[in-house]
ChimeraX commands (.cxc) that place a marker at each C-alpha (Angstrom):
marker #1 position 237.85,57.18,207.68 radius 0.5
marker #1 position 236.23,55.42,210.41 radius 0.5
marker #1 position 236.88,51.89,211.03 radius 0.5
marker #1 position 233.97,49.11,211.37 radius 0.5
marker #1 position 234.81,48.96,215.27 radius 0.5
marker #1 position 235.04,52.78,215.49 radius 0.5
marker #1 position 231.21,53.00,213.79 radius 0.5
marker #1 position 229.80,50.72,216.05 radius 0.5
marker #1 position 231.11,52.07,219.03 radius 0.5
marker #1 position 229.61,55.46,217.79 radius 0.5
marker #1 position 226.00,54.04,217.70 radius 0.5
marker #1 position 226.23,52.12,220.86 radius 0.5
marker #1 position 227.14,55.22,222.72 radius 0.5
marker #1 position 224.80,57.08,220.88 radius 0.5
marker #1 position 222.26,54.26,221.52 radius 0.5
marker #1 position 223.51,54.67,224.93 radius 0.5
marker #1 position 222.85,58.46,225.24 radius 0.5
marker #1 position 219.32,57.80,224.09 radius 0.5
marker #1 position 218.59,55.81,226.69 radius 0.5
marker #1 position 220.36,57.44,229.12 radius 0.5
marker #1 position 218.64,60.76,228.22 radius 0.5
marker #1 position 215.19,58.71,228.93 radius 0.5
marker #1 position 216.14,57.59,231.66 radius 0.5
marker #1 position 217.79,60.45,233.19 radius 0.5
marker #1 position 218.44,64.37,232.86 radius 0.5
marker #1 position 222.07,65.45,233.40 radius 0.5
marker #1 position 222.93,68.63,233.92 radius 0.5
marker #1 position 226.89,68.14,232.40 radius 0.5
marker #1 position 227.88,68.66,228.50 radius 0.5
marker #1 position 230.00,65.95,226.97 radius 0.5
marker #1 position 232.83,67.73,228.03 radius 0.5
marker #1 position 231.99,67.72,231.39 radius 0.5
marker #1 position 231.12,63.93,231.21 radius 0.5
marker #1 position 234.25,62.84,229.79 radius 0.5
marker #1 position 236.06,64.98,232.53 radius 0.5
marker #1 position 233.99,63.48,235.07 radius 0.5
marker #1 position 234.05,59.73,233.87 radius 0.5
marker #1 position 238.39,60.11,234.08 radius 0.5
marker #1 position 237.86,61.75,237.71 radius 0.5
marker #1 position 235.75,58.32,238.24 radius 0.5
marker #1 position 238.09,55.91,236.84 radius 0.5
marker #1 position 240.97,58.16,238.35 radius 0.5
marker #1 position 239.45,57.36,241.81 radius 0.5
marker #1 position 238.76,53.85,241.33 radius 0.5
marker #1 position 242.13,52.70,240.26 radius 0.5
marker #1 position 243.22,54.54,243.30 radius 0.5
marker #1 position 241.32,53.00,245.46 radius 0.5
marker #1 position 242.25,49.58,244.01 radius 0.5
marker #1 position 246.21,50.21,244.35 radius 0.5
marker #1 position 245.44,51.85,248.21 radius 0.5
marker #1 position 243.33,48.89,249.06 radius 0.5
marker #1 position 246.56,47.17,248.04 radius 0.5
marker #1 position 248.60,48.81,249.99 radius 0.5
marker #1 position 246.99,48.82,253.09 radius 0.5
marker #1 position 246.48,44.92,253.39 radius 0.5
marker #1 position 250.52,44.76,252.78 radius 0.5
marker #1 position 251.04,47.08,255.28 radius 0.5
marker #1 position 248.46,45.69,257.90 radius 0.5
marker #1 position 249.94,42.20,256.96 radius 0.5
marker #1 position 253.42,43.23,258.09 radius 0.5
marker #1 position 252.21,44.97,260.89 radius 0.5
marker #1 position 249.70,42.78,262.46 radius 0.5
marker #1 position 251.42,39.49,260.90 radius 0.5
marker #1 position 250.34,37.15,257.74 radius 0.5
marker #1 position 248.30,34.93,260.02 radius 0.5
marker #1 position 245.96,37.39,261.31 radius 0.5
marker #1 position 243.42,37.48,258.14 radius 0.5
marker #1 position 240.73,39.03,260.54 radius 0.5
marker #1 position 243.38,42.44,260.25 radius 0.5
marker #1 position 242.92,42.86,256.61 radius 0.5
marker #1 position 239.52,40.72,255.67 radius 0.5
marker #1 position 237.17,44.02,255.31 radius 0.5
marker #1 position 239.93,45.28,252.54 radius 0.5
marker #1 position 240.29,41.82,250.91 radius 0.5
marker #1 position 236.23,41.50,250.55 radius 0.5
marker #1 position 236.03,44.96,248.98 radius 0.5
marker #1 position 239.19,44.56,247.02 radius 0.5
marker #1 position 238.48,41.28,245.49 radius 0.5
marker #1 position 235.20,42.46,244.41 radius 0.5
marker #1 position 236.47,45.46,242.57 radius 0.5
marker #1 position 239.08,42.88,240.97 radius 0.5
marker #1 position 236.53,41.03,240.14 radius 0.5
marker #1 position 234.02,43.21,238.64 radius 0.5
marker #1 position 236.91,45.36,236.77 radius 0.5
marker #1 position 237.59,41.94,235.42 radius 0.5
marker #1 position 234.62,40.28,234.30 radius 0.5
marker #1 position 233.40,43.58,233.31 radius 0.5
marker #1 position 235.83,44.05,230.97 radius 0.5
marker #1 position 236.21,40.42,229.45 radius 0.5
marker #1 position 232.04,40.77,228.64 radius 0.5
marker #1 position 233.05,43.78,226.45 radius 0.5
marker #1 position 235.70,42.39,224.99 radius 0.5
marker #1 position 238.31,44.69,226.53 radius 0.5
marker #1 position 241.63,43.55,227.41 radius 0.5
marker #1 position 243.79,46.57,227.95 radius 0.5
marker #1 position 245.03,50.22,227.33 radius 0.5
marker #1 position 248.48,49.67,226.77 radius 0.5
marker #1 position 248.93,45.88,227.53 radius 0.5
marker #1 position 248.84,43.97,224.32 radius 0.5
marker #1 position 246.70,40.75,224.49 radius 0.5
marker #1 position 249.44,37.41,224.57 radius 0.5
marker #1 position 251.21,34.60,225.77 radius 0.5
marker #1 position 254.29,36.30,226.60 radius 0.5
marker #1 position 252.57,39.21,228.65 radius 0.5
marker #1 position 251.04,36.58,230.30 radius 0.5
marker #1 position 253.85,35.31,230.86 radius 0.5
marker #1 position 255.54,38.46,231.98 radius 0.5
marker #1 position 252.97,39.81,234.42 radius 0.5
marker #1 position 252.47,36.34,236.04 radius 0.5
marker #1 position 256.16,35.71,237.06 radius 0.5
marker #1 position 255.93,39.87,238.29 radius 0.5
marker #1 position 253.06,38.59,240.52 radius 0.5
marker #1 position 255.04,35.39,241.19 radius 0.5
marker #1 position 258.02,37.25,242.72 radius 0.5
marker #1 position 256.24,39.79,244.06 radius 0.5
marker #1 position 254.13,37.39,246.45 radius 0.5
marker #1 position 257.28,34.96,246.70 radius 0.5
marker #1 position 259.10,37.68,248.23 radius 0.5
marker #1 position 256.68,39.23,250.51 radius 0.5
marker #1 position 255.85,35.49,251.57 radius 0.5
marker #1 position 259.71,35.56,252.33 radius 0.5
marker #1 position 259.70,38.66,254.15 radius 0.5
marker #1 position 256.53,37.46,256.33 radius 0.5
marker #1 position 258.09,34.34,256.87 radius 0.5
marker #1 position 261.21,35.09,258.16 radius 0.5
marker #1 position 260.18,38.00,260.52 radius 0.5
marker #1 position 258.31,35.33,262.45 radius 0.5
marker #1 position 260.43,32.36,262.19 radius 0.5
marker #1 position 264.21,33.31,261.19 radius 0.5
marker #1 position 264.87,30.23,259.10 radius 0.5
marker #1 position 266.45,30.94,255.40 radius 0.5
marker #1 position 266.16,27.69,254.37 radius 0.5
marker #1 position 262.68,27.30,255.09 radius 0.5
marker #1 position 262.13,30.84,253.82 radius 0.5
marker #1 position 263.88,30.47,250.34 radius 0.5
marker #1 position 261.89,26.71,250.07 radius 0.5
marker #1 position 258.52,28.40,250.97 radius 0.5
marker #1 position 258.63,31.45,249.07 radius 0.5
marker #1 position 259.97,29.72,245.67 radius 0.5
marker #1 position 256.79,27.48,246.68 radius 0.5
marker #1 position 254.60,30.26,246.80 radius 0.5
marker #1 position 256.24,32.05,243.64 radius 0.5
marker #1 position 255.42,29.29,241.63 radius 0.5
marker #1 position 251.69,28.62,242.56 radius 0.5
marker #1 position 251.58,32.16,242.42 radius 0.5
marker #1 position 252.93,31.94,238.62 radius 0.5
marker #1 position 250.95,29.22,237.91 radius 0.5
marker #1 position 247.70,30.26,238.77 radius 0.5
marker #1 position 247.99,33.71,237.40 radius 0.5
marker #1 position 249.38,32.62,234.04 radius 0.5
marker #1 position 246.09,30.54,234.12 radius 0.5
marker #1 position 243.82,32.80,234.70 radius 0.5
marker #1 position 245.11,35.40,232.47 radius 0.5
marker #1 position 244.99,32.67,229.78 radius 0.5
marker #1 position 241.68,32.08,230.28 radius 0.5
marker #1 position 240.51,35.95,230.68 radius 0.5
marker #1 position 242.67,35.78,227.29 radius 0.5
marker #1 position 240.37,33.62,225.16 radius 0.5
marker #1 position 237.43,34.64,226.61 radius 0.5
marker #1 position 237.65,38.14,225.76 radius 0.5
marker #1 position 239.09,37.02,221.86 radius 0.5
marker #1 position 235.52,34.91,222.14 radius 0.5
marker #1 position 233.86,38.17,223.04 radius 0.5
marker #1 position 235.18,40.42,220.32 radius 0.5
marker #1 position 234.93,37.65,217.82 radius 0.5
marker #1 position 231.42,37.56,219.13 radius 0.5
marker #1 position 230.96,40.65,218.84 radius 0.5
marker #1 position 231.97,41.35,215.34 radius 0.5
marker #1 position 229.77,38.93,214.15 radius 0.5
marker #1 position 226.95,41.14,215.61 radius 0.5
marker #1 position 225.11,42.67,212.86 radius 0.5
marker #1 position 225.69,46.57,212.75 radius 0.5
marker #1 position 222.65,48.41,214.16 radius 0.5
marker #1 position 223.10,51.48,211.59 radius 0.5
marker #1 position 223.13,49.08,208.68 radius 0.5
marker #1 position 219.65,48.01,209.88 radius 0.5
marker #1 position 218.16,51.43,210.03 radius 0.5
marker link #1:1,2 radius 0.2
marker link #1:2,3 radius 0.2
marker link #1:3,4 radius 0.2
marker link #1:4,5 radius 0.2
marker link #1:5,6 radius 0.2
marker link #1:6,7 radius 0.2
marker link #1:7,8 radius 0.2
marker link #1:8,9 radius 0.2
marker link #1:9,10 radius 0.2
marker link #1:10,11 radius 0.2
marker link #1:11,12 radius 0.2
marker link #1:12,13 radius 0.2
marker link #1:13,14 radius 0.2
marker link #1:14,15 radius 0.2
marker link #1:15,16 radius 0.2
marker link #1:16,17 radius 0.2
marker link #1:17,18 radius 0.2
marker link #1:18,19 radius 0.2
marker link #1:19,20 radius 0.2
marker link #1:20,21 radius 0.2
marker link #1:21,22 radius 0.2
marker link #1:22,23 radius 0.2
marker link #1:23,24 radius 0.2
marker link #1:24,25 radius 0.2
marker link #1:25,26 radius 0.2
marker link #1:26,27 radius 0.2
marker link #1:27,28 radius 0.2
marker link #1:28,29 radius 0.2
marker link #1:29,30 radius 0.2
marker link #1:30,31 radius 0.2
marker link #1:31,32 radius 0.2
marker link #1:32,33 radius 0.2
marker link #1:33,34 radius 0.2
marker link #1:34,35 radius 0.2
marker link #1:35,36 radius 0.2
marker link #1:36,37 radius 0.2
marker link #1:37,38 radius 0.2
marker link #1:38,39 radius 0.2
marker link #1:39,40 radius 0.2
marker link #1:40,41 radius 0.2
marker link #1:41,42 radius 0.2
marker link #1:42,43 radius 0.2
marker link #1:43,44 radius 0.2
marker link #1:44,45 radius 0.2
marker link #1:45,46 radius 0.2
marker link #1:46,47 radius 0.2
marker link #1:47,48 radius 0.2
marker link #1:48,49 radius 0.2
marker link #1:49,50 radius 0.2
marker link #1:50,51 radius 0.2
marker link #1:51,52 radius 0.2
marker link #1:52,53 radius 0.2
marker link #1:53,54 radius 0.2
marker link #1:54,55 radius 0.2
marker link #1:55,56 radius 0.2
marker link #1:56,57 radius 0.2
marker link #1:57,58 radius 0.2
marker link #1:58,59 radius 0.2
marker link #1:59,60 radius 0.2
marker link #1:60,61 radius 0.2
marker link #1:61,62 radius 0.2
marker link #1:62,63 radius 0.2
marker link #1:63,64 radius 0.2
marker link #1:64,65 radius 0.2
marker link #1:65,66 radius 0.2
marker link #1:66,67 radius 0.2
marker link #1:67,68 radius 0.2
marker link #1:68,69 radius 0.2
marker link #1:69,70 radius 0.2
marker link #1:70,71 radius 0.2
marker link #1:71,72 radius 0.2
marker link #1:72,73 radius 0.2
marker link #1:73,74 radius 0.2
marker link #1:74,75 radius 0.2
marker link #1:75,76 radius 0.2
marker link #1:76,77 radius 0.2
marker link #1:77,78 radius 0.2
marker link #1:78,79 radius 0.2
marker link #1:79,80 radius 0.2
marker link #1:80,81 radius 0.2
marker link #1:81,82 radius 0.2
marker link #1:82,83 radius 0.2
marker link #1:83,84 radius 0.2
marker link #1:84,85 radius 0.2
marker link #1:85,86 radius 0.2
marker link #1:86,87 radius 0.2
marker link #1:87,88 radius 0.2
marker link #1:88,89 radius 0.2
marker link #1:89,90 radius 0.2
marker link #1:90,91 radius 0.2
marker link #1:91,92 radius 0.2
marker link #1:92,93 radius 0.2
marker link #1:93,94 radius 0.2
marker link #1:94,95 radius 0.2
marker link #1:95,96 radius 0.2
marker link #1:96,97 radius 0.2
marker link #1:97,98 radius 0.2
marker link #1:98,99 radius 0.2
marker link #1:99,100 radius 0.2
marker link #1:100,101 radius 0.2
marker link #1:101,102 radius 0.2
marker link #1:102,103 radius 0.2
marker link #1:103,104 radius 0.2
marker link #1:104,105 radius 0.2
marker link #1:105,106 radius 0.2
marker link #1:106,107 radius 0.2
marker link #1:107,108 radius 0.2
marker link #1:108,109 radius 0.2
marker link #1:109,110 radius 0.2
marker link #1:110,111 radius 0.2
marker link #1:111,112 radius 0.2
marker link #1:112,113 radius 0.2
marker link #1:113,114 radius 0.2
marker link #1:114,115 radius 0.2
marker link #1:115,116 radius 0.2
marker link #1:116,117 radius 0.2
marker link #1:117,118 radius 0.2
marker link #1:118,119 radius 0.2
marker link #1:119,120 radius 0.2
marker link #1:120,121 radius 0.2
marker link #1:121,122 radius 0.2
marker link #1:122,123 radius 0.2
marker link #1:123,124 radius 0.2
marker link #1:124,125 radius 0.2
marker link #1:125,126 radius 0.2
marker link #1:126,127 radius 0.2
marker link #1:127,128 radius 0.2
marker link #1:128,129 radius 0.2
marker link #1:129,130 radius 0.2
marker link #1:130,131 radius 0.2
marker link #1:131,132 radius 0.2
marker link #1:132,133 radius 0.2
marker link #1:133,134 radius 0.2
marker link #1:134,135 radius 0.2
marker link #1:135,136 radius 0.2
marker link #1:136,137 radius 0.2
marker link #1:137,138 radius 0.2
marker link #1:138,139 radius 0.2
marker link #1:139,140 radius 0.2
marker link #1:140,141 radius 0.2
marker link #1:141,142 radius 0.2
marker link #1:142,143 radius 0.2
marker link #1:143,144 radius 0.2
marker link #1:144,145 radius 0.2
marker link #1:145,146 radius 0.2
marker link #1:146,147 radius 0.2
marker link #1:147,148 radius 0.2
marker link #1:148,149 radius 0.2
marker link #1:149,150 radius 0.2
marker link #1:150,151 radius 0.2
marker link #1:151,152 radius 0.2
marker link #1:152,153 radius 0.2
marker link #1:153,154 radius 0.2
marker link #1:154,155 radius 0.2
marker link #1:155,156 radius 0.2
marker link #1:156,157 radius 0.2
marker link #1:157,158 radius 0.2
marker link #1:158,159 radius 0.2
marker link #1:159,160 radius 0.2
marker link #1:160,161 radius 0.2
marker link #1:161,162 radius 0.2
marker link #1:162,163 radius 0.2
marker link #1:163,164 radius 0.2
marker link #1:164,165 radius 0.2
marker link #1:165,166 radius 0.2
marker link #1:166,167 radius 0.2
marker link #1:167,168 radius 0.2
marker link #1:168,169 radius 0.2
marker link #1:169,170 radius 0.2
marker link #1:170,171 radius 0.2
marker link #1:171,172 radius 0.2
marker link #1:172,173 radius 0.2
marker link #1:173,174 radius 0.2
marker link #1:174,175 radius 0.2
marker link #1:175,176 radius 0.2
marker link #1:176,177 radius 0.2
view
């Protein structure tokens, strides 16, 4: 039995097809749609992590305070962050396998916390060699890091609870029909 959620997303994507169809003529079955929309999300979640990993690298290599060395990847990967983001919030989807609360939150903001407190470290240290200042400046930088991301996902939070709340409150297109 098919859930209200389930129902509408059937006629949106049906709704979707129809317009699609108008719009344009594909030459794929569903099948081959489906395969190409993972090969699509595949490649953009691997571009994402690589754009990642090449501003850490280039940082390391070319030092933290040369932004010109890595501004091209940040531009292009804060816009995909971005868009995956807001994107996803306006449909009122958080996650795959991430449940939506406080303590994830929680969780994934002190991961990002240490992560960038101990890169900051690293960084630091190469081009200075002083532990004390390292260890002050990268618990510094752990906790705005913390901070800020635990806000943000808060935010991202409610806003997408707004959306689906929103969204159920929608009046089912089949039930007007």
């Amino acid at each position: 039995m098919k859930t209200n959620n389930m129902m509408k997303a059937d006629n949106m994507m049906k709704a979707n097809n129809m317009n699609m169809k108008k719009k344009t003529h594909s030459n794929l079955d569903e099948m081959q749609e489906l395969e190409l929309l993972k090969i699509e999300h595949n490649g953009c979640w691997l571009t994402f992590w690589l754009l990642l990993a090449a501003m850490v690298v280039q940082s390391i290599a070319f030092g933290a305070g040369d932004f010109r060395a890595i501004a091209g990847e940040w531009i292009v990967f804060m816009i995909l962050a971005l868009y995956l983001a807001i994107a996803c919030a306006r449909r009122g989807i958080w996650d795959r396998k991430i449940a939506m609360s406080t303590r994830n939150n929680l969780i994934i903001s002190a991961l990002a916390g240490a992560a960038l407190g101990i890169f900051n470290a690293v960084m630091i240290f190469k081009n200075f060699h002083k532990p004390v200042g390292t260890a002050a400046a990268a618990i510094i930088t752990a906790v705005i890091t913390f901070v800020l991301c635990f806000v943000v996902l808060s935010f991202m939070m409610r806003e997408t609870i707004r959306r689906q709340a929103a969204m159920e409150a929608e009046p089912d297109d089949a039930d007007e029909l």
